[in-house]
C-alpha positions in Angstrom: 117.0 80.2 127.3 114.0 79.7 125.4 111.5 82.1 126.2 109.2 81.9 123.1 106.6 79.1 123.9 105.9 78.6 120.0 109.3 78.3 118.4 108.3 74.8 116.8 105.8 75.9 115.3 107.5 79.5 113.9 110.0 77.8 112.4 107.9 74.8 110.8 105.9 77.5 109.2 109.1 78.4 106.9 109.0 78.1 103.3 112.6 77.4 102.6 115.9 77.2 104.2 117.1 80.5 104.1 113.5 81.6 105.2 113.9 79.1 108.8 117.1 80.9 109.1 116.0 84.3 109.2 113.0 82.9 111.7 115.9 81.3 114.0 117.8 84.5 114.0 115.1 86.7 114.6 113.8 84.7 117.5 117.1 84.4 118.9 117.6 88.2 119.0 114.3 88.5 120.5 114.8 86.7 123.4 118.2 88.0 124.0 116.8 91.4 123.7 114.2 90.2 126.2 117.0 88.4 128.5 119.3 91.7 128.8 116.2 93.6 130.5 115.8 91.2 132.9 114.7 92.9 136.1 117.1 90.7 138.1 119.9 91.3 136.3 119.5 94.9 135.5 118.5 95.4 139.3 121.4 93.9 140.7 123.7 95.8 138.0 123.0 99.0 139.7 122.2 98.4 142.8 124.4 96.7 145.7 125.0 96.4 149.6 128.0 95.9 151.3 127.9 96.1 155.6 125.5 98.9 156.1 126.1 100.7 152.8 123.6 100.8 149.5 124.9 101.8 147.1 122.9 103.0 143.7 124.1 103.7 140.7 127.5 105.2 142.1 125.4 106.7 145.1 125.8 105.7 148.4 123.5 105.9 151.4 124.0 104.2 155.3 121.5 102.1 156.2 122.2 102.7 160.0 120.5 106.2 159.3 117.6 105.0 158.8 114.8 103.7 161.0 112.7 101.6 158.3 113.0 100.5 154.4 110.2 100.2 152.5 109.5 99.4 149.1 106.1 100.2 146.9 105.7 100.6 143.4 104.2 99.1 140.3 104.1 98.2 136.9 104.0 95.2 134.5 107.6 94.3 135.6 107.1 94.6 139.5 107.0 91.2 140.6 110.4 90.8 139.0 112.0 94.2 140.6 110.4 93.4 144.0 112.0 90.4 143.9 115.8 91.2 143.1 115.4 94.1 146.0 114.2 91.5 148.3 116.9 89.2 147.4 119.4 92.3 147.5 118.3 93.9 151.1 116.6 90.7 152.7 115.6 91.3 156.0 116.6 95.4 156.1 113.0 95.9 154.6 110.4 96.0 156.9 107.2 96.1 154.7 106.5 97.0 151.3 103.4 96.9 148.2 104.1 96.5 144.8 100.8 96.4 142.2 101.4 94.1 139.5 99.1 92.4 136.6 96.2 90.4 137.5 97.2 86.6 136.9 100.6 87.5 137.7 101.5 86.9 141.8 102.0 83.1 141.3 105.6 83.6 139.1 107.4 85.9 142.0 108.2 84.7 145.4 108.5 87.5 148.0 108.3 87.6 151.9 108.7 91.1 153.3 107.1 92.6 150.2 103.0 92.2 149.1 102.7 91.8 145.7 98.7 93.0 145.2 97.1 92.5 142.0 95.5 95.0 139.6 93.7 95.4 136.1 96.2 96.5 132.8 95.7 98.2 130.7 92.2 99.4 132.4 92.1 99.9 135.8 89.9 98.4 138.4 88.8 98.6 141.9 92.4 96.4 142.8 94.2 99.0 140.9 92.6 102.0 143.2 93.0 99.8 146.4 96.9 99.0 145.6 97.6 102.5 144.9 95.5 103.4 148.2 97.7 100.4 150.3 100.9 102.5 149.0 99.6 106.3 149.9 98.7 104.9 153.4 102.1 103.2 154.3 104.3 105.9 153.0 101.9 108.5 154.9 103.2 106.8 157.8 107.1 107.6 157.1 109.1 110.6 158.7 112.6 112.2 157.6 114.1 108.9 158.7 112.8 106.5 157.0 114.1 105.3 153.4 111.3 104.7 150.9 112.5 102.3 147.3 110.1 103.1 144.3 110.2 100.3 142.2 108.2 101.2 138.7 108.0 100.3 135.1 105.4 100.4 132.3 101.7 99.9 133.1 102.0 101.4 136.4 99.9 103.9 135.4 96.6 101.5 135.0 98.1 99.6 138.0 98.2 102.3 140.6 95.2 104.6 140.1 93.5 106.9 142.6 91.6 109.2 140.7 91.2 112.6 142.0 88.1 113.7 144.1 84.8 113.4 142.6 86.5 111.4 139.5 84.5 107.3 139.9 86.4 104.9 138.8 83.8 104.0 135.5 85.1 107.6 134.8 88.7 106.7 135.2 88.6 103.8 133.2 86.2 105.2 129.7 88.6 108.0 129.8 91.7 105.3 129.6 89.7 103.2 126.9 89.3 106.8 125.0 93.1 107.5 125.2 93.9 103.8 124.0 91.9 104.4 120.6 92.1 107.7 120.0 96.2 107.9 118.7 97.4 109.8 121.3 101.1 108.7 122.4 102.5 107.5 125.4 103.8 111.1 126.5 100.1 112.6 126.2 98.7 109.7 127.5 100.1 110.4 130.6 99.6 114.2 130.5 96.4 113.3 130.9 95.8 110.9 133.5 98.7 113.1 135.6 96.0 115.2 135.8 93.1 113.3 137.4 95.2 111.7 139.4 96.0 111.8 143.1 98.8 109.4 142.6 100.4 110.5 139.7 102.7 113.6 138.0 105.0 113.8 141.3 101.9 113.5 143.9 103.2 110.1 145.7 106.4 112.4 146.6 103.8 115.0 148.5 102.7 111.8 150.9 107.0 110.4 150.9 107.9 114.0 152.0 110.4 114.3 154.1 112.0 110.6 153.6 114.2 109.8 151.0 113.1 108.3 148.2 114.9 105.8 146.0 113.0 105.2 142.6 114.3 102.4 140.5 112.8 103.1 136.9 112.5 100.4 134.1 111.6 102.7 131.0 109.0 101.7 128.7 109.0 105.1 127.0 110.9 106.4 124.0 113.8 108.5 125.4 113.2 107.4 128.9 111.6 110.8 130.0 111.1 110.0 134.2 108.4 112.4 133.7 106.4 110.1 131.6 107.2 106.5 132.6 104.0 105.1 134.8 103.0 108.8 134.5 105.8 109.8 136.7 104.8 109.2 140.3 108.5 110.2 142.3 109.1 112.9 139.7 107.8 116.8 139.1 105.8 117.0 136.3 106.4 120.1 133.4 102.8 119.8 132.2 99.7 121.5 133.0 95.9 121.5 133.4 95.7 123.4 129.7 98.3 120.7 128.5 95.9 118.0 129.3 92.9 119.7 128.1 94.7 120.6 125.0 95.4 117.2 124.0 91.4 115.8 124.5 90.4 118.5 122.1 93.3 117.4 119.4 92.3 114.0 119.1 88.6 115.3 118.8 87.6 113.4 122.2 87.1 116.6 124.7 82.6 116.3 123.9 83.3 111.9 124.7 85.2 112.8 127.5 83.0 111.7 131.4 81.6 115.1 133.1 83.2 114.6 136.2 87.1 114.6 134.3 85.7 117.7 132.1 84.6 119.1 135.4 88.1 118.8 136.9 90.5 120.0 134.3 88.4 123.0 134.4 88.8 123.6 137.6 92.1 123.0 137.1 92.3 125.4 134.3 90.7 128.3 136.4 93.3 127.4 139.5 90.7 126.5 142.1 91.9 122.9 142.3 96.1 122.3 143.2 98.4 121.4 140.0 100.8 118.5 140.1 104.2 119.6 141.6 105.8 121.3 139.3 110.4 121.1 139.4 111.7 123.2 141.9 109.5 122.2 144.2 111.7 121.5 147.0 109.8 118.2 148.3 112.4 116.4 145.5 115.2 117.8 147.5 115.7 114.0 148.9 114.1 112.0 145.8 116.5 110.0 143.5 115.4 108.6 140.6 117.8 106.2 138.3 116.8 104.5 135.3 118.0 100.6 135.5 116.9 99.1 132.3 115.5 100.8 128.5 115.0 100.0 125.1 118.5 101.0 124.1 119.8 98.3 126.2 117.8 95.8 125.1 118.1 96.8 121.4 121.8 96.3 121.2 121.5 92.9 122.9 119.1 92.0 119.8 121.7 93.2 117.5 125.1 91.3 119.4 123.1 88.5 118.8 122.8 89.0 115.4 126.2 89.9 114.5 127.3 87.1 116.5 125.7 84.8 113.6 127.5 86.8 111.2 125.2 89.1 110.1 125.9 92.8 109.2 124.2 94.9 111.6 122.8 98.2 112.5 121.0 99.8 115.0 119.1 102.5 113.6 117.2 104.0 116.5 115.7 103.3 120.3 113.3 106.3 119.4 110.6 104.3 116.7 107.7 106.0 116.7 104.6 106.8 114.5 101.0 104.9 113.2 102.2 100.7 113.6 101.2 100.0 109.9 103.3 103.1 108.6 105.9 101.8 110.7 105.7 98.5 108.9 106.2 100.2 105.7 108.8 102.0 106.4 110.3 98.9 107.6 109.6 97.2 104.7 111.2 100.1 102.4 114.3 99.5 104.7 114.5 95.8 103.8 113.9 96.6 100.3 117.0 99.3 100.5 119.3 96.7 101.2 118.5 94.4 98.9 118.7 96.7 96.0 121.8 98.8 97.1 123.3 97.6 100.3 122.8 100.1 102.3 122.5 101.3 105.4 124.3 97.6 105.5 125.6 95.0 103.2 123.5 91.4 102.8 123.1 89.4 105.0 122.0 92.0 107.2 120.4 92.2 111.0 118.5 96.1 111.5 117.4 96.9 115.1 114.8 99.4 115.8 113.3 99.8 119.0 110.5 102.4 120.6 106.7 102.6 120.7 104.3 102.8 117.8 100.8 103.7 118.3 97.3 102.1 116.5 94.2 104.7 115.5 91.4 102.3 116.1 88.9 102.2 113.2 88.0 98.9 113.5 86.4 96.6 115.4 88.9 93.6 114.7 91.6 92.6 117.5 95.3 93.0 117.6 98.4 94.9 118.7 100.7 98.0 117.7 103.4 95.2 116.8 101.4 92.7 115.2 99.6 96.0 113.2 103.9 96.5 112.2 103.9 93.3 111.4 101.2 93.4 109.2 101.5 96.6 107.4 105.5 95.5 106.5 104.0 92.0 105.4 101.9 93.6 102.4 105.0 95.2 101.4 107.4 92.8 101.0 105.3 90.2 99.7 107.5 87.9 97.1 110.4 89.1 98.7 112.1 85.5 99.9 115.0 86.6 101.6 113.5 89.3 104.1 111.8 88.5 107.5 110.6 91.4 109.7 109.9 90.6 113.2 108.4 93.1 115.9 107.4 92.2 119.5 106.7 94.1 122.6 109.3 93.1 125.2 106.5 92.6 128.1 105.2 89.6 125.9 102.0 91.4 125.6 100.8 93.0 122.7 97.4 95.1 123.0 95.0 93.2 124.3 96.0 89.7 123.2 98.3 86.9 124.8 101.0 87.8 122.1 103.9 89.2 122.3 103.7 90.0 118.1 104.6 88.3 115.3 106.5 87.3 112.5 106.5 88.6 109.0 108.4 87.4 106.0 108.0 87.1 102.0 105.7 84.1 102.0 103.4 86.2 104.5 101.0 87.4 101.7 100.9 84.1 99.1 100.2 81.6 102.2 97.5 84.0 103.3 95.6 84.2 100.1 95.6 80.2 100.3 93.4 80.4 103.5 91.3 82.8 101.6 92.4 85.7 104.0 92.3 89.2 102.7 95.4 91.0 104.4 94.2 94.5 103.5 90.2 93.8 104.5 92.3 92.3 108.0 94.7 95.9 108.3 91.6 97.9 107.9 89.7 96.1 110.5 92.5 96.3 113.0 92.5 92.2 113.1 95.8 91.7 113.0 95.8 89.0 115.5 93.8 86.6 114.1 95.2 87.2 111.0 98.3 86.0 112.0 96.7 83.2 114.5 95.5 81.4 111.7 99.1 81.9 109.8 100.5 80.1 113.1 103.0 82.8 112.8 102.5 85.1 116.4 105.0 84.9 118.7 103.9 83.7 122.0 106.4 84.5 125.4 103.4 84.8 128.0 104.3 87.9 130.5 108.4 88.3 130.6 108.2 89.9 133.7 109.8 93.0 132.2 108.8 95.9 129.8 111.2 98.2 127.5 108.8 99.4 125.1 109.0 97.4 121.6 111.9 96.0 119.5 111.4 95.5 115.4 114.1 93.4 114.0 115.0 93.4 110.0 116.7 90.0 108.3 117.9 90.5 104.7 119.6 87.6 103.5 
């Protein structure tokens, strides 16, 4: 298995021989971290058909009762879920769309199933015309039909059908807005739930009354179905004055387009229909199971480590907070151990996984993990034994062709030999080209899958 495309060069940029082991151990964990979210393998762990009989996740339905299968869905992992429930039902499916990244199609091999691509992480005109493709076929279902949801992370961008009298321009400054502004994943979503006619439980209005199977890989701290791909098969908790709430926190409600203004305050006074809220009974027949998270991937990261005979911990799945504060804290972990041992004994292997977010100020280019990466280098600059690593699991970090990078003692005193100010670079929110000229990203190209992010700690 080698899924990092730059592991020569990673571990020819080490400065000693305790330094290239830490590197080979992180990297190792990475990718089995990676492997363990697998959309094929997770897929096939929970789902299964014997005869006439799925079953999912301990739940069992009879084919014969049902006229047609079809599959939809989306996300940065679709082309990899689409095809393990190809290869699992074969022939029972009679159609299907699944939206998934632009550059993407040419990786997955399906024949019942379209794989359409769309823009990520800002929608496009494929991105309204795949989620349009979906509304229309599942329009055309009755009470016995079966309907699979496949979705994962970046389904949000992938399928969006902004409500009435939202354009598209619209759609996508208010997504740029929400990617600079701080805002987490959760409110994020709120949001675009809420000028969506996809989103927040609304594909379920056009499923009604077939049943709906939704396979969910989470890419959101604590898996909350509400929030993953802005929930499409689920009811959604939050309101008009949630979402309206939120642009006026982060100071963007006077940046935000007219037309979105003008429908969350319709919204607000009631003249324009909510999302569907739970106990709505159109879910009566929806069943939505989470196949892969962070958590799983997390403690494959950290069996591999042990394996190699480090002490390890897993400290959390539910990471959080501004990337470069994260990378401090990180780097205050590392120092922990060296100086007491604890929460572990040297040589030690800490996993964190879960989402950090990046307030840009700058006009400089980078990623929430290569901005940990960064902020944890600064701080344990000198330190020889200590290498922190943090990567997003769908190989793509912000909008770069990373996946993160590595950080490690030697970070800071190699960077000052190129003449490159690692404070002027944090500032600027150029993390990436910091580390690009370091050599020291780590490149996987799209895994196929997405879990939200995974931070590894080596203290030797």
């Amino acid at each position: 298995m080698t899924l990092i495309k730059n592991r020569s060069e990673l571990l020819g940029n080490s400065s000693s021989t305790s330094n290239r082991e830490a590197r080979e151990l992180a990297l190792k964990a990475i990718e089995s971290a990676i492997e363990a979210v697998n959309p094929r393998k997770v897929i096939t762990s929970r789902v299964s058909l014997s005869g006439d009989i799925l079953k999912v996740d301990g739940r069992s339905f009879n084919l014969s009762r049902f006229k047609r299968v079809i599959v939809v869905g989306g996300g940065k992992a679709g082309g990899s879920m689409a095809e393990a429930i190809e290869r699992i039902l074969g022939d029972r499916i009679e159609t299907g769309v699944v939206v998934i990244p632009h550059g993407t199609r040419d990786q997955y091999k399906t024949e019942r199933i379209e794989l359409h691509e769309a823009g990520h992480p800002i929608p496009d005109e494929n991105s309204v015309e795949g989620a349009r493709k979906i509304i229309n076929l599942v329009s055309q279902t009755g009470e016995d039909d079966l309907v699979i949801c496949l979705i994962s992370g970046g389904g949000s961008s992938l399928m969006c059908l902004p409500r009435d009298g939202i354009p598209l321009q619209d759609k996508r400054r208010m997504t740029d807005l929400l990617l600079k502004c701080g805002a987490n994943i959760n409110e994020f979503n709120t949001v675009r739930k809420h000028i969506s006619s996809f989103k927040g439980g609304s594909l379920v209005r056009k499923v009604y009354p077939s049943t709906l199977i939704s396979l969910i890989l989470s890419d959101v701290v604590g898996d909350p179905l509400e929030v993953i791909a802005s929930g499409p098969t689920v009811a959604d908790p939050t309101t008009f004055e949630d979402a309206t709430y939120i642009l006026r926190k982060y100071d963007i409600w006077d940046e935000t387009p007219e037309s979105i203004k003008r429908v969350l305050l319709d919204g607000l006074r009631g003249s324009i229909e909510e999302t569907p809220k739970p106990g709505d009974p159109i879910f009566e027949r929806v069943y939505n199971v989470v196949v892969g998270n962070n958590r799983l991937a997390s403690r494959a990261a950290l069996k591999e480590l042990k394996k190699a005979g480090l002490n390890t911990v897993f400290l959390t799945s539910f990471m959080e907070g501004e990337a470069r504060d994260v990378g401090i804290m990180l780097a205050a972990l590392a120092k922990e151990v060296r100086a007491s041992g604890s929460p572990v004994q040297k040589p030690a292997g800490i996993v964190v996984g879960g989402e950090t977010t990046v307030t840009v100020t700058g006009t400089g280019k980078g990623g929430r993990n290569q901005e940990v990466a960064l902020g944890a280098a600064l701080k344990i600059d000198g330190l020889e034994d200590v290498l922190i690593a943090s990567v997003s699991t769908d190989g793509i970090d912000g909008p770069t062709n990373a996946a993160g990078a590595l950080a490690d003692g030697y970070t800071i005193a190699r960077s000052r030999r190129l003449n490159l100010n690692a404070e002027e670079y944090l500032r600027n929110n150029d993390s990436y080209n910091f580390f690009s000229k370091l050599g020291d990203l780590v490149i996987t190209g799209p895994t196929g899958t997405n879990v939200n992010d995974i931070s590894i700690v080596i203290v030797l």
